[in-house]
C-alpha positions in Angstrom: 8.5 -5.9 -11.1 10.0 -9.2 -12.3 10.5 -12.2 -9.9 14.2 -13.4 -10.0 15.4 -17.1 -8.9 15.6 -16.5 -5.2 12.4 -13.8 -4.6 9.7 -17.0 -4.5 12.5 -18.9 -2.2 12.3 -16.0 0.4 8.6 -15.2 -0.5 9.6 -11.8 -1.6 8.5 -9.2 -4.5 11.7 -7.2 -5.5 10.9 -3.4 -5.7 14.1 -1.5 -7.9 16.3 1.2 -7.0 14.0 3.6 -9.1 10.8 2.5 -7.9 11.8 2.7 -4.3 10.3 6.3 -3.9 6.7 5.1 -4.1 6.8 2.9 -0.1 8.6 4.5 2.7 11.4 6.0 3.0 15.1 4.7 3.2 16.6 4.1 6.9 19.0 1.5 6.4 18.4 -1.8 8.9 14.3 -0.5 8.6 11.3 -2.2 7.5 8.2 -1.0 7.7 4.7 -2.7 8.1 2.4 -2.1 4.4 -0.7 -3.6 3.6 -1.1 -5.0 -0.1 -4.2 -5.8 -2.0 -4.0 -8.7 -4.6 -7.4 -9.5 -6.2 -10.3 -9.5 -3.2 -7.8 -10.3 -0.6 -6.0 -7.6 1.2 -2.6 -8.9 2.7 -0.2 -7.9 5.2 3.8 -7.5 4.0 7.1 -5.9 5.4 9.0 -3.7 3.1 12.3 -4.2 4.0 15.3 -1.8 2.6 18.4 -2.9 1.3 21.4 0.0 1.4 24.7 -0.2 2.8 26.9 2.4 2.9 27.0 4.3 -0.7 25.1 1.4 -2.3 21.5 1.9 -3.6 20.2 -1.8 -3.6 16.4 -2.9 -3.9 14.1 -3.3 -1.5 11.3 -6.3 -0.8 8.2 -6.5 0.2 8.2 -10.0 1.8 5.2 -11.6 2.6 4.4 -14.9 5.0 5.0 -18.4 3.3 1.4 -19.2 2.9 0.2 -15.8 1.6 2.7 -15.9 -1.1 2.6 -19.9 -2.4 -1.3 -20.1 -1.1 -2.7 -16.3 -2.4 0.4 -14.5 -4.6 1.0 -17.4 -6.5 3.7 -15.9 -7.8 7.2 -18.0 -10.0 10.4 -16.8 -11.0 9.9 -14.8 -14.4 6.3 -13.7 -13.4 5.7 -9.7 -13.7 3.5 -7.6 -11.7 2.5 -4.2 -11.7 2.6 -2.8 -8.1 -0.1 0.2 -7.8 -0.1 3.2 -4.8 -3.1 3.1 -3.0 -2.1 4.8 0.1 1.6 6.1 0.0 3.9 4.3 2.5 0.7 2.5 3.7 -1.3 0.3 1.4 -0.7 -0.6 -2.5 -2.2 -3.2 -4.9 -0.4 -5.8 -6.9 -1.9 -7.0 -10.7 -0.3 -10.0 -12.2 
């Protein structure tokens, strides 16, 4: 995944249409509760899913202000590799 201008602002990691099959699956208005692992800490985040009618958009796993600035540490143009630990339940991030 790549960070774009307004994913930091909203404390979000961006997951792409074509990765979306890897976290839970699409309801539109849904989020779901995940837990994600980055380094020795293990964090809690909300994937939240982004379709409207006909539209495949991304979805986010968004993450609380101070896990992401404090933990994440993660800017606009950073990449990371998300990793399945536990379909729909628990994945790992490497910067």
């Amino acid at each position: 995944v790549r960070l774009t201008k307004s994913d930091p602002q909203a404390h979000r990691i961006r997951i792409l249409t074509k990765y979306k099959t890897y976290l839970p699956k699409e309801v539109t208005g849904k989020s779901y509760d995940v837990k994600v692992q980055y380094g020795c800490s293990v964090l809690n985040a909300s994937y939240k899913i982004k379709t409207q009618e006909d539209k495949k958009r991304s979805g986010f796993l968004v993450f609380n202000k101070q896990d992401f600035e404090e933990i994440l540490k993660l800017k606009v143009g950073d990449r990371a590799k998300i990793i399945v630990l536990i379909k729909n339940k628990f994945y790992k991030i490497i910067k």
